[in-house]
py3Dmol code that shows the C-alpha trace and the ligand (Angstrom):
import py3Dmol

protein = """\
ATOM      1  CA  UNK A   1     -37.460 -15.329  13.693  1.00  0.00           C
ATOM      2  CA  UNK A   2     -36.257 -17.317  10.826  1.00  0.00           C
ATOM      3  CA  UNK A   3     -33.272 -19.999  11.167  1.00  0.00           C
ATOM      4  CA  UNK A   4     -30.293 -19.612   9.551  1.00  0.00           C
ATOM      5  CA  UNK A   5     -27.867 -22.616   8.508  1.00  0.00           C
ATOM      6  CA  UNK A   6     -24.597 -22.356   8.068  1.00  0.00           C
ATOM      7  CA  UNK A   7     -21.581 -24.468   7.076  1.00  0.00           C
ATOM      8  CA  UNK A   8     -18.644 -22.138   7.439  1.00  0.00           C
ATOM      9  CA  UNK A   9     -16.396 -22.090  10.732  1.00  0.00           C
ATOM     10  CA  UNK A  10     -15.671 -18.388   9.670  1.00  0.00           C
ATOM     11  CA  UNK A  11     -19.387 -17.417   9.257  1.00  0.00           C
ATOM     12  CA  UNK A  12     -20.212 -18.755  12.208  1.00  0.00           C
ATOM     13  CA  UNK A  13     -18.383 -16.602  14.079  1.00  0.00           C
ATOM     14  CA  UNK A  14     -19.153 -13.154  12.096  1.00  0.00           C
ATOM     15  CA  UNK A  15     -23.416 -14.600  12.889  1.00  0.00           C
ATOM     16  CA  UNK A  16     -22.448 -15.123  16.027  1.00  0.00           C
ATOM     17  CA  UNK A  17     -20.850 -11.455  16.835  1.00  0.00           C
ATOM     18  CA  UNK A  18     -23.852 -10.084  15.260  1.00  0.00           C
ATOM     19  CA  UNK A  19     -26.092 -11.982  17.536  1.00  0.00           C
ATOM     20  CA  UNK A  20     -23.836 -10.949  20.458  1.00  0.00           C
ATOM     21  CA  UNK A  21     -24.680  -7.571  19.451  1.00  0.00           C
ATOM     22  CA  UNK A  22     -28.355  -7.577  20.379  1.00  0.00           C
ATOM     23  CA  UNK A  23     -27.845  -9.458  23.809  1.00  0.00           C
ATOM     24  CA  UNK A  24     -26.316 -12.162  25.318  1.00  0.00           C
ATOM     25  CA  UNK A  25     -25.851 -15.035  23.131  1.00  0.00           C
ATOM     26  CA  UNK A  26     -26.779 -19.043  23.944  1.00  0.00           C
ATOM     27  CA  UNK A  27     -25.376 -21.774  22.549  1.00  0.00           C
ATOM     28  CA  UNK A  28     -26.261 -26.068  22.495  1.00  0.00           C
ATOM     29  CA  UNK A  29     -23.613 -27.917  21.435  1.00  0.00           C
ATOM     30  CA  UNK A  30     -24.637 -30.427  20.111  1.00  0.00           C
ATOM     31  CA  UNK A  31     -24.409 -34.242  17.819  1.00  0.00           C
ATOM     32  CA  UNK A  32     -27.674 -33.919  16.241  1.00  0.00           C
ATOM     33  CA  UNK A  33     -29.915 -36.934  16.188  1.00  0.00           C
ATOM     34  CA  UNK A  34     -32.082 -34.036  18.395  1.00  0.00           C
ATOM     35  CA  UNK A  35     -34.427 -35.480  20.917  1.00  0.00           C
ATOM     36  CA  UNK A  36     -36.516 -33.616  23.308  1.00  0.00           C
ATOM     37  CA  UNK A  37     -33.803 -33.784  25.634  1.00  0.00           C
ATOM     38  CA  UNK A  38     -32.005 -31.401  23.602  1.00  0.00           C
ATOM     39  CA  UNK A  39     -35.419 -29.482  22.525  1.00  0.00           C
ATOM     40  CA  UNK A  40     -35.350 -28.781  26.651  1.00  0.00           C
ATOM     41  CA  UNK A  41     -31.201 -27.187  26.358  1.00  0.00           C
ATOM     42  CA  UNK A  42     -32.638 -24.937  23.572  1.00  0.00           C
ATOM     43  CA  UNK A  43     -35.699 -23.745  25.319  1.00  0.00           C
ATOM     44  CA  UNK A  44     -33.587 -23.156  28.847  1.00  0.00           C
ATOM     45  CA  UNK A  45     -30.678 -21.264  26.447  1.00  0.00           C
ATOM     46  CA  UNK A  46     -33.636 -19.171  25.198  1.00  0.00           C
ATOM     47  CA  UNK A  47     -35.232 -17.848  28.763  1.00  0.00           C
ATOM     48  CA  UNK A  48     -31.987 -16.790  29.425  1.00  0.00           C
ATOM     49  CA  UNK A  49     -30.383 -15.176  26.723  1.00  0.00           C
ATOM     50  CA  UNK A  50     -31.306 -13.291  23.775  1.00  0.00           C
ATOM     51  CA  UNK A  51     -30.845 -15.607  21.357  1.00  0.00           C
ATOM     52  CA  UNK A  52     -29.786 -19.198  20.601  1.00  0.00           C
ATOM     53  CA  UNK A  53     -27.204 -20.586  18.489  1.00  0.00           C
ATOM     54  CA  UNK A  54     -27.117 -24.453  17.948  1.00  0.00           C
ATOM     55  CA  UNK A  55     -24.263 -26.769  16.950  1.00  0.00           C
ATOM     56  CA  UNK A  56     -24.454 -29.885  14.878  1.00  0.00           C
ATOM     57  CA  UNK A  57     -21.122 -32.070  14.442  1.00  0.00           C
ATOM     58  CA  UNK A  58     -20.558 -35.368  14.941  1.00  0.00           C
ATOM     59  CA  UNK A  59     -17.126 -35.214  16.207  1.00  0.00           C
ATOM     60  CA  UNK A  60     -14.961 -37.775  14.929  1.00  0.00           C
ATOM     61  CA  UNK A  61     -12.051 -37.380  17.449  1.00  0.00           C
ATOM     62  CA  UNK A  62     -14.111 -37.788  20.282  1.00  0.00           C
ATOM     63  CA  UNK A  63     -14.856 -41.525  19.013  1.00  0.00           C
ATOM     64  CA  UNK A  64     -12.542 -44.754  19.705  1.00  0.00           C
ATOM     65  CA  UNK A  65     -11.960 -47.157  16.812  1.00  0.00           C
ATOM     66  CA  UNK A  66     -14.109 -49.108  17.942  1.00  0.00           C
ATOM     67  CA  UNK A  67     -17.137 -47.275  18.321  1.00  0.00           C
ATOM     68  CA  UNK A  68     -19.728 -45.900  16.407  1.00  0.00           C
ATOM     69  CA  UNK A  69     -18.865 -43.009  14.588  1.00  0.00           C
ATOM     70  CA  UNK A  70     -19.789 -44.191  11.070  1.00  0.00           C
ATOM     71  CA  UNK A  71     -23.359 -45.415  12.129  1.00  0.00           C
ATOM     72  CA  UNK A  72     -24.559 -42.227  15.002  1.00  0.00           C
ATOM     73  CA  UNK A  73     -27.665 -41.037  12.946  1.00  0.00           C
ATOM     74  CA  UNK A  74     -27.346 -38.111  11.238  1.00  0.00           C
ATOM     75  CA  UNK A  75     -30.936 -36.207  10.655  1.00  0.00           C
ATOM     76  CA  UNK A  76     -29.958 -32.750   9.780  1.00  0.00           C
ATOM     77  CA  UNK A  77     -33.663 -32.153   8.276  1.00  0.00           C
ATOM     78  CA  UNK A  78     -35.406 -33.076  11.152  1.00  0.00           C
ATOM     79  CA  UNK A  79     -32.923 -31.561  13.112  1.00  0.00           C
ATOM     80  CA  UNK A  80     -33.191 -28.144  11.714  1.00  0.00           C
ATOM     81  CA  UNK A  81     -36.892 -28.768  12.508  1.00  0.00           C
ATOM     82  CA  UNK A  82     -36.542 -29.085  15.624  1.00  0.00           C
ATOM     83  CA  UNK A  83     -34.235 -26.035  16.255  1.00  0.00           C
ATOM     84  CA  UNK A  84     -36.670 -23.759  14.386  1.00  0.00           C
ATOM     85  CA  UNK A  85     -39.483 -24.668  16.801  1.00  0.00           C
ATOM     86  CA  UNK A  86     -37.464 -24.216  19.537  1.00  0.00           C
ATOM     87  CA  UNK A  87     -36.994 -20.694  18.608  1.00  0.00           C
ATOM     88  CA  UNK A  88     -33.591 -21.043  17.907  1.00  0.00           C
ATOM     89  CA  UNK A  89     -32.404 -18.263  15.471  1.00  0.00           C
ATOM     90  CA  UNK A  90     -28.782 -20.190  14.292  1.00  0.00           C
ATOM     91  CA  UNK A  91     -27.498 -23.807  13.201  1.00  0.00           C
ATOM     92  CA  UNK A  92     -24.123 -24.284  12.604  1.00  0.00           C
ATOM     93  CA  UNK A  93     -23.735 -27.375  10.803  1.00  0.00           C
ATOM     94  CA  UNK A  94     -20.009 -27.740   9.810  1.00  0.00           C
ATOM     95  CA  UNK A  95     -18.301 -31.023   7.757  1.00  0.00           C
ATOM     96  CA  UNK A  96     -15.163 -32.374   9.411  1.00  0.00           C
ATOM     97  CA  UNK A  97     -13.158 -30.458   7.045  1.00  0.00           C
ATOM     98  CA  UNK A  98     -14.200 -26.915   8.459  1.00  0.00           C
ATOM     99  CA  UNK A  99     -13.762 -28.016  11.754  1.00  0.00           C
ATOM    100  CA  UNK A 100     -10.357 -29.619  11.083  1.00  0.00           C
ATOM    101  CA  UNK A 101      -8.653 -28.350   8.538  1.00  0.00           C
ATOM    102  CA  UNK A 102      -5.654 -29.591   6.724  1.00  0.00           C
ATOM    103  CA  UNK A 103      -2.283 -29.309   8.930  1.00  0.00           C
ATOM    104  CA  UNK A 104      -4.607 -29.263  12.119  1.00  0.00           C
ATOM    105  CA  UNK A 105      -2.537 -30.720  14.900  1.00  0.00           C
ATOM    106  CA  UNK A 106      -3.379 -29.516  17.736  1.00  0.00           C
ATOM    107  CA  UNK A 107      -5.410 -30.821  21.093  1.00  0.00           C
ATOM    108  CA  UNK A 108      -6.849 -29.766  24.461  1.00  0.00           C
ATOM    109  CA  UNK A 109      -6.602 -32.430  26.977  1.00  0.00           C
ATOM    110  CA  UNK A 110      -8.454 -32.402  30.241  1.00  0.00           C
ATOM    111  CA  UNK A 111      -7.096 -33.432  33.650  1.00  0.00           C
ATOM    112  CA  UNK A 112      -7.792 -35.618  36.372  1.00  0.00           C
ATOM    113  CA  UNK A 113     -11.705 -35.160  35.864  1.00  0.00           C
ATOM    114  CA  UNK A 114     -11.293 -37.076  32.925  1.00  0.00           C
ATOM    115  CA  UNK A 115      -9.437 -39.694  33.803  1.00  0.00           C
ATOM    116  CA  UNK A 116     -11.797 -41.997  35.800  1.00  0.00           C
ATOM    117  CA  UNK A 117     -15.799 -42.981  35.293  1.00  0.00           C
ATOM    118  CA  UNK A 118     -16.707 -42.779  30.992  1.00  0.00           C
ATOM    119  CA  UNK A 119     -12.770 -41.624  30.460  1.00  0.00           C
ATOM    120  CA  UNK A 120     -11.666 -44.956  31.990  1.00  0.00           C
ATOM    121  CA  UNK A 121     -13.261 -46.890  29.516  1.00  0.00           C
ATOM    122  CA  UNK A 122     -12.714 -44.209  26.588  1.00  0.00           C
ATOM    123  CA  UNK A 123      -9.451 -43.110  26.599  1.00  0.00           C
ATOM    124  CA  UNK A 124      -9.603 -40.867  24.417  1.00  0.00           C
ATOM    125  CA  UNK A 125     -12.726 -39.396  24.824  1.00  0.00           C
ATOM    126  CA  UNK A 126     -12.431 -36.727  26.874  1.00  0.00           C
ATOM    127  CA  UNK A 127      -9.636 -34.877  24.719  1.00  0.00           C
ATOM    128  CA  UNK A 128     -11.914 -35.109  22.143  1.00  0.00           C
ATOM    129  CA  UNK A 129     -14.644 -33.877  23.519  1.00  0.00           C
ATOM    130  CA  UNK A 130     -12.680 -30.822  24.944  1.00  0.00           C
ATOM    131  CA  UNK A 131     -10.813 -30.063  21.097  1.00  0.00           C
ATOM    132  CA  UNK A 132     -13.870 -29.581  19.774  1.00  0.00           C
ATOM    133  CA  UNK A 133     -15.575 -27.910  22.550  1.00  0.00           C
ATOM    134  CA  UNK A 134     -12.407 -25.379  22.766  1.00  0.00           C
ATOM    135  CA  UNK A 135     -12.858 -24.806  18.724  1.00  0.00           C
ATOM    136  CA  UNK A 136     -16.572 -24.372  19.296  1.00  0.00           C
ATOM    137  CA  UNK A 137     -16.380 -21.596  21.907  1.00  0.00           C
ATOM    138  CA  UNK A 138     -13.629 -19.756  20.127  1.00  0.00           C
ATOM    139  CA  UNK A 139     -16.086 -19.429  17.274  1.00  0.00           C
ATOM    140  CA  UNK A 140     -18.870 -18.461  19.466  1.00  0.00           C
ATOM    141  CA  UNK A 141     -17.568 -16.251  21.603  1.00  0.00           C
ATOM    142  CA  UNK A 142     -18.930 -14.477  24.893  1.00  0.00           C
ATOM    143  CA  UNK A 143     -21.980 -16.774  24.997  1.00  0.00           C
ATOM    144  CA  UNK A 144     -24.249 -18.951  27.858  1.00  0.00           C
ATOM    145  CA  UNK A 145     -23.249 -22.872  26.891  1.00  0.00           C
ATOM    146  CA  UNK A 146     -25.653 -25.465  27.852  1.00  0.00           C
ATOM    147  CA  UNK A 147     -24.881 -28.954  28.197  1.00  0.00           C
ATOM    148  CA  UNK A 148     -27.398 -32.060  29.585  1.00  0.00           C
ATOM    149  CA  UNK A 149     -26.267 -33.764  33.175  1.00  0.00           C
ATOM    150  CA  UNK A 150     -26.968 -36.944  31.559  1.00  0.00           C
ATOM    151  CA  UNK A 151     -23.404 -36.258  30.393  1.00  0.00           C
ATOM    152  CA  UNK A 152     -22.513 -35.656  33.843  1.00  0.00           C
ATOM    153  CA  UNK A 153     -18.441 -35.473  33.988  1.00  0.00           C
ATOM    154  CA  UNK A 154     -18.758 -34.299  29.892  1.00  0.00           C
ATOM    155  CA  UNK A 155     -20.210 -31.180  31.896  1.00  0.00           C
ATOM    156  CA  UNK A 156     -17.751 -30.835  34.234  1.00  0.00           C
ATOM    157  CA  UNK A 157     -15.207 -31.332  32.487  1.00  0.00           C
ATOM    158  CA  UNK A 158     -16.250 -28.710  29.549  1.00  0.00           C
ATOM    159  CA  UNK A 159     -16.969 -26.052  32.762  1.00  0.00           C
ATOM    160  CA  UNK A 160     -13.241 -26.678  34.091  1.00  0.00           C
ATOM    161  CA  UNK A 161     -11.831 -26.255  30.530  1.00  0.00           C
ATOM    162  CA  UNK A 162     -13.837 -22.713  30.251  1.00  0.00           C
ATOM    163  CA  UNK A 163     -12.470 -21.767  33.545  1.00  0.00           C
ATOM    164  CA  UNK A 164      -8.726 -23.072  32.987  1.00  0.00           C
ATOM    165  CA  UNK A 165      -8.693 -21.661  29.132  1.00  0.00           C
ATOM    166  CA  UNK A 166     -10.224 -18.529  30.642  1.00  0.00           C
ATOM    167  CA  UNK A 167     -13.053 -18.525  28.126  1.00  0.00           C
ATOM    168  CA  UNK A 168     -15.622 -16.026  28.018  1.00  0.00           C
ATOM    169  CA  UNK A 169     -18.196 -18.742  28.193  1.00  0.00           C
ATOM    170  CA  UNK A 170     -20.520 -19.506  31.137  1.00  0.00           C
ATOM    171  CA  UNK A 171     -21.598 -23.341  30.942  1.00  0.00           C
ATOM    172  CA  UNK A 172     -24.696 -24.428  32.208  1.00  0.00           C
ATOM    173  CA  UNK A 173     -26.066 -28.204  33.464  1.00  0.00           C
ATOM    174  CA  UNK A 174     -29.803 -28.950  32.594  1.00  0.00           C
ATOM    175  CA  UNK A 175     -30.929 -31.619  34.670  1.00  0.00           C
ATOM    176  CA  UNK A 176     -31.702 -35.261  32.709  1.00  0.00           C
ATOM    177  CA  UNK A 177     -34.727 -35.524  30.580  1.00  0.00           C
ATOM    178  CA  UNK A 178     -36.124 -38.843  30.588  1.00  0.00           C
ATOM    179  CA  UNK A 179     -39.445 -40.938  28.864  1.00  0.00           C
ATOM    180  CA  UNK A 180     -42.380 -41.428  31.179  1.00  0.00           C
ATOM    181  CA  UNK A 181     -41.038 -45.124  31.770  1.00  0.00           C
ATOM    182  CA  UNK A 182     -37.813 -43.109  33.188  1.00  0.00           C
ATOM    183  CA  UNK A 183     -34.846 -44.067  30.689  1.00  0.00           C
ATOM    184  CA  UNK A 184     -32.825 -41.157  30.358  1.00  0.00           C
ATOM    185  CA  UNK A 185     -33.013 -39.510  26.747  1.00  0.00           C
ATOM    186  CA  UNK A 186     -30.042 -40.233  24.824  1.00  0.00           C
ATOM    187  CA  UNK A 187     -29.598 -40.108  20.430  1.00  0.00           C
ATOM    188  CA  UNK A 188     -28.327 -43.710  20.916  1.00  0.00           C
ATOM    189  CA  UNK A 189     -32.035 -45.035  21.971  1.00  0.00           C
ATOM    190  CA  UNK A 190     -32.637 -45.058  18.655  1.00  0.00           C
ATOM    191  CA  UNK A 191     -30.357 -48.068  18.102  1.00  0.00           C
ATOM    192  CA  UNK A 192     -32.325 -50.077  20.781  1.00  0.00           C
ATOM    193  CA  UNK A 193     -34.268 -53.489  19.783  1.00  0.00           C
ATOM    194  CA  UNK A 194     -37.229 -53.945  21.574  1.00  0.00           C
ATOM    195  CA  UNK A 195     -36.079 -56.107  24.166  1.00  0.00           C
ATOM    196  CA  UNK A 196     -33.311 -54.053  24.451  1.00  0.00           C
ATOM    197  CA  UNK A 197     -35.429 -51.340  25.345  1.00  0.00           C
ATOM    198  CA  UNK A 198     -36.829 -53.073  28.139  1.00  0.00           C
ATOM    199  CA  UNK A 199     -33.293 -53.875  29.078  1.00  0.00           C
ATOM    200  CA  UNK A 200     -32.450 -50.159  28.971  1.00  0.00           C
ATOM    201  CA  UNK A 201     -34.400 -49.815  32.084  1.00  0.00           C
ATOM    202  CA  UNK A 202     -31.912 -51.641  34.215  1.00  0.00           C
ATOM    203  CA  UNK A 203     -29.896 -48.238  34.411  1.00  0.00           C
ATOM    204  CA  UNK A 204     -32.552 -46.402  36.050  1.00  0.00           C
ATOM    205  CA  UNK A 205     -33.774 -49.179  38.254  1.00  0.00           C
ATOM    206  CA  UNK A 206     -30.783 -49.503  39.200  1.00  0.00           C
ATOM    207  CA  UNK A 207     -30.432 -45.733  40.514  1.00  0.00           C
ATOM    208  CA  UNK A 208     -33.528 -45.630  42.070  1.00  0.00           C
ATOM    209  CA  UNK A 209     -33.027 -48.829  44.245  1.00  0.00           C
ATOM    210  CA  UNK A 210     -29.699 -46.985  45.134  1.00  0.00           C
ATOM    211  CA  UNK A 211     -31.216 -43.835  45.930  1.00  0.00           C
ATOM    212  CA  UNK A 212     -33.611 -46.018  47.864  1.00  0.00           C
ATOM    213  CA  UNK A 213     -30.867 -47.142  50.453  1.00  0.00           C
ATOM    214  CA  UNK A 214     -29.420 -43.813  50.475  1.00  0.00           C
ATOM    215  CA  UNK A 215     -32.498 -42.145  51.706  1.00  0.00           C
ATOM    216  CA  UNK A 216     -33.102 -45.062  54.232  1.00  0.00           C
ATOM    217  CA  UNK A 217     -29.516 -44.037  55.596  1.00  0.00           C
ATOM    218  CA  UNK A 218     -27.341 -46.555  53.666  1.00  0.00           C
ATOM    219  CA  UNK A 219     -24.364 -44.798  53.847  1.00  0.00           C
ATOM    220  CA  UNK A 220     -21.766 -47.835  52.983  1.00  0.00           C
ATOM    221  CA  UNK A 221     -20.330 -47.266  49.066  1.00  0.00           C
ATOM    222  CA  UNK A 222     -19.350 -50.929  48.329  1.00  0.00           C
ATOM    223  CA  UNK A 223     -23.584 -51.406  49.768  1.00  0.00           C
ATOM    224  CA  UNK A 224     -24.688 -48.437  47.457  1.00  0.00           C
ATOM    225  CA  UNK A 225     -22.957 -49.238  44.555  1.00  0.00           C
ATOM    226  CA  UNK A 226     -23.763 -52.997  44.818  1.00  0.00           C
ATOM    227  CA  UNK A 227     -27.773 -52.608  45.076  1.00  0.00           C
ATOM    228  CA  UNK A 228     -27.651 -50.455  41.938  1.00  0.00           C
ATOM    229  CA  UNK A 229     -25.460 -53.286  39.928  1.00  0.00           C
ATOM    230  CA  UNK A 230     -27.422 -55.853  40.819  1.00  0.00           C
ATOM    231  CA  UNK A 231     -30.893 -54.315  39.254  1.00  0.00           C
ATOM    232  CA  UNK A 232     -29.103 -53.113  36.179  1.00  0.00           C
ATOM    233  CA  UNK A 233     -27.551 -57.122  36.273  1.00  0.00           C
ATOM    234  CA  UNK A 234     -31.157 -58.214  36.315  1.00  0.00           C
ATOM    235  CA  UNK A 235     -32.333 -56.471  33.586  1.00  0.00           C
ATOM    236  CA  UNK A 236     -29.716 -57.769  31.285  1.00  0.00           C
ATOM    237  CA  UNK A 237     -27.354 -55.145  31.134  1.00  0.00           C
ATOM    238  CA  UNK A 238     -23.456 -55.919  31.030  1.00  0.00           C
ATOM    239  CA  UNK A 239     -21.964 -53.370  33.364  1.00  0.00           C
ATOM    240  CA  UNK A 240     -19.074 -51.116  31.867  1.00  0.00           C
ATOM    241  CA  UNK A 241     -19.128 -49.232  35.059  1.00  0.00           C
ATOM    242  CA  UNK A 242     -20.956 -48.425  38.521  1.00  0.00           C
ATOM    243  CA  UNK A 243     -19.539 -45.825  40.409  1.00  0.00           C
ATOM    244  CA  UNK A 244     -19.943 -43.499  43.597  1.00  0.00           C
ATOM    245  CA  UNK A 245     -17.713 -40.001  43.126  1.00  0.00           C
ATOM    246  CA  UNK A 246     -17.774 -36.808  44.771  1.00  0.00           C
ATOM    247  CA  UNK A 247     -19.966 -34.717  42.660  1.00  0.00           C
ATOM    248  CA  UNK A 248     -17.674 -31.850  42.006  1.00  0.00           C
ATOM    249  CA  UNK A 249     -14.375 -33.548  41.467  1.00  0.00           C
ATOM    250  CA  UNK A 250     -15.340 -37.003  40.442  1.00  0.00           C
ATOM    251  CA  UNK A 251     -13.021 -38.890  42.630  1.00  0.00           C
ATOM    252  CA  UNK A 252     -13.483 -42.221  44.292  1.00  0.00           C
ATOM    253  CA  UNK A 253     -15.777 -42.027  47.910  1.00  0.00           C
ATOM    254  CA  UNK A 254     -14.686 -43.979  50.459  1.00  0.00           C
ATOM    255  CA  UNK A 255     -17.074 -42.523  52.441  1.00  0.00           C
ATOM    256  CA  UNK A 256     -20.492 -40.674  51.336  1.00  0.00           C
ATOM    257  CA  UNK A 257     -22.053 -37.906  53.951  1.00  0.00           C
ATOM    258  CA  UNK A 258     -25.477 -36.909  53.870  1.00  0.00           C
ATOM    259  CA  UNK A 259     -24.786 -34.578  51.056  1.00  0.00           C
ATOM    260  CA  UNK A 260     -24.774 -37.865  48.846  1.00  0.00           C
ATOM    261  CA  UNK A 261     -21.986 -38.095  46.117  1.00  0.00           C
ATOM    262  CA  UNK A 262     -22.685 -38.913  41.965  1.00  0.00           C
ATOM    263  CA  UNK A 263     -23.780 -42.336  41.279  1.00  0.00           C
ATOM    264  CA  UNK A 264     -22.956 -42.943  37.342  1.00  0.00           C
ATOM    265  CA  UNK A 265     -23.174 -45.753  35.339  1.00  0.00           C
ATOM    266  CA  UNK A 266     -22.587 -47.101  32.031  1.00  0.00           C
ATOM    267  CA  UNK A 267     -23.843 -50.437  30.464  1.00  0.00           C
ATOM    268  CA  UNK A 268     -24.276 -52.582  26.999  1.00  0.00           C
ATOM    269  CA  UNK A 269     -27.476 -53.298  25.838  1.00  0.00           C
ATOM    270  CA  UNK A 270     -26.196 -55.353  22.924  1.00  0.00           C
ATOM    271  CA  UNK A 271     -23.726 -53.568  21.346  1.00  0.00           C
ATOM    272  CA  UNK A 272     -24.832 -49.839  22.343  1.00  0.00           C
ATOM    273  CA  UNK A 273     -23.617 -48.294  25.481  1.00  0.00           C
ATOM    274  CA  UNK A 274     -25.879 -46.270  27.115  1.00  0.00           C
ATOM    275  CA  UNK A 275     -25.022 -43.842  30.401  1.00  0.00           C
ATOM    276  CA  UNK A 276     -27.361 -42.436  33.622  1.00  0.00           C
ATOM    277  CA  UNK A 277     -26.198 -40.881  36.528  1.00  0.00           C
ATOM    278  CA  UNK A 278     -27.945 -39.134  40.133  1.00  0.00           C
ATOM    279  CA  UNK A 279     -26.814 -37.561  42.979  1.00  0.00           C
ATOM    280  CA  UNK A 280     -27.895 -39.149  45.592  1.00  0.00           C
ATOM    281  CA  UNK A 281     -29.663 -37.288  48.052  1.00  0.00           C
ATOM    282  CA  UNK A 282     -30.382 -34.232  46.005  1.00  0.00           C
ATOM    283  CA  UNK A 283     -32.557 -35.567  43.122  1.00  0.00           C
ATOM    284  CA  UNK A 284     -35.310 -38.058  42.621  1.00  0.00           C
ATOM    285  CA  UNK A 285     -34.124 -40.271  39.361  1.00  0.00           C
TER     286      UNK A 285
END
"""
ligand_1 = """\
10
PAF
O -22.605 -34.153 24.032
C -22.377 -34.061 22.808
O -23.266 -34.127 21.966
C -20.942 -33.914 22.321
O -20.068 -34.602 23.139
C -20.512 -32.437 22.174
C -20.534 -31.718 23.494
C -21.442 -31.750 21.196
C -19.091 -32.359 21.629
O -18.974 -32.986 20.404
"""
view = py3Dmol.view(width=600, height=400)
view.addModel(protein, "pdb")
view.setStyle({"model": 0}, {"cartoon": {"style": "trace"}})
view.addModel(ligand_1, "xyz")
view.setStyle({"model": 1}, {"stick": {}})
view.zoomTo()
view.show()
């Protein structure tokens, strides 16, 4: 199978019926910048569907003023690459213009899962995230969606919108790819320094010492979340967040069980932020 790139939000959906046609369809949204990370999304859309469709848009309404829209790498070439070795048969690649077109206005904003962990600190992330994500399924129709978990509450919250927009669209978690050394795989490692780098590796230090105390039967939040600061502390990090939530709805524990709750956190190495997340108790980070 050859890949096909296209540009137009209108194409996209007539390729995408026609794929839909054959069997059932999967879909990667994604940012570009692919890593293997994403390679992994692709290959899990294609055991389970028919064929695979692939986004690339670097949403600009998902992005505060702040942050760093204008320099996120863009590598369509490579990313293209990287699609057709994955076997995936479609790339839709759109500018901002096709996506939001003059006298667009309107916006899908999430609830309460939103509102706390990476939402907290990005306002308006979240709506963002779900806009485009809304606008993305509507094009692709009855498809399999795959997101990464590194994204944890990104997944959640794009599953709740499916189910509360009733969208024909199942959406999928695969679990976090990381390097050998363990840092989760993110587009945004490419902005890492050397010594950041090194740095980086606070995040999962810090969620294994965590999971460390949960499996010896630390069962205390403030305790939890305070062992995995500390080791992302040491390694130079500054700590945007640390937090324990139940893993479905992503509120505040007070309490965790034995079935663990989601440890996520986000920190600066310099000026990039960089996320990681585990459940504790039901996966080795
Ligand atoms: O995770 C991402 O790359 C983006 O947030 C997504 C889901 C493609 C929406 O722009």
């Amino acid at each position: 199978v050859s890949l096909t790139v296209i540009r137009s939000a209108e194409e996209f959906r007539l390729h995408c019926r026609s794929l839909a046609e054959r069997g059932p369809l999967g879909f990667v949204p994604t940012m570009g910048a692919l890593h293997s990370g994403h390679v992994a999304l692709m290959r899990y859309a294609s055991q389970q569907t028919r064929s695979v469709a692939v986004s690339i848009f670097v949403n600009p309404t998902q992005f505060g003023p702040t942050e760093d829209l204008a320099r996120y790498p863009r590598t369509l070439e490579a990313d293209c690459a990287a699609c057709e070795d994955a076997g995936v048969e479609l790339v839709f690649a759109p500018d901002a213009a096709q996506m939001y077109p003059a006298g667009d206005q309107t916006r899908v904003r999430a609830g309460a899962l939103a509102t706390g962990l990476c939402g907290a600190s990005r306002p308006h992330h979240f709506e963002g995230v779900c806009t485009v994500v809304a606008k993305l399924f509507a094009l692709a129709g009855p498809c399999l969606a795959v997101f990464g978990r590194k994204d944890y509450q990104q997944w959640k919250v794009v599953q709740r919108l499916a189910r509360d927009l009733f969208l024909p669209v199942q959406v999928h978690g695969h679990p976090i790819v990381r390097e050998p050394d363990g840092l989760a795989m993110s587009s945004r490692n490419r902005y890492l320094s050397e010594e950041q780098r090194g740095q980086a590796l606070g995040l999962i230090a810090g969620l294994r010492q965590a999971n460390r105390r949960f499996q010896h039967g630390e069962r205390q939040v403030e305790e939890l979340v305070r062992a995995c600061r500390e080791r992302v502390e040491d390694h130079g990090l500054r700590i945007d967040y640390v937090e324990l939530v139940d893993a479905e709805e992503l509120q505040p524990l007070s309490q965790v069980t034995d079935s663990g709750g989601l440890l996520a956190v986000a920190a600066f190495a310099g000026s990039t932020r960089l996320i990681d997340n585990c459940v504790l108790g039901q996966e080795a980070p």
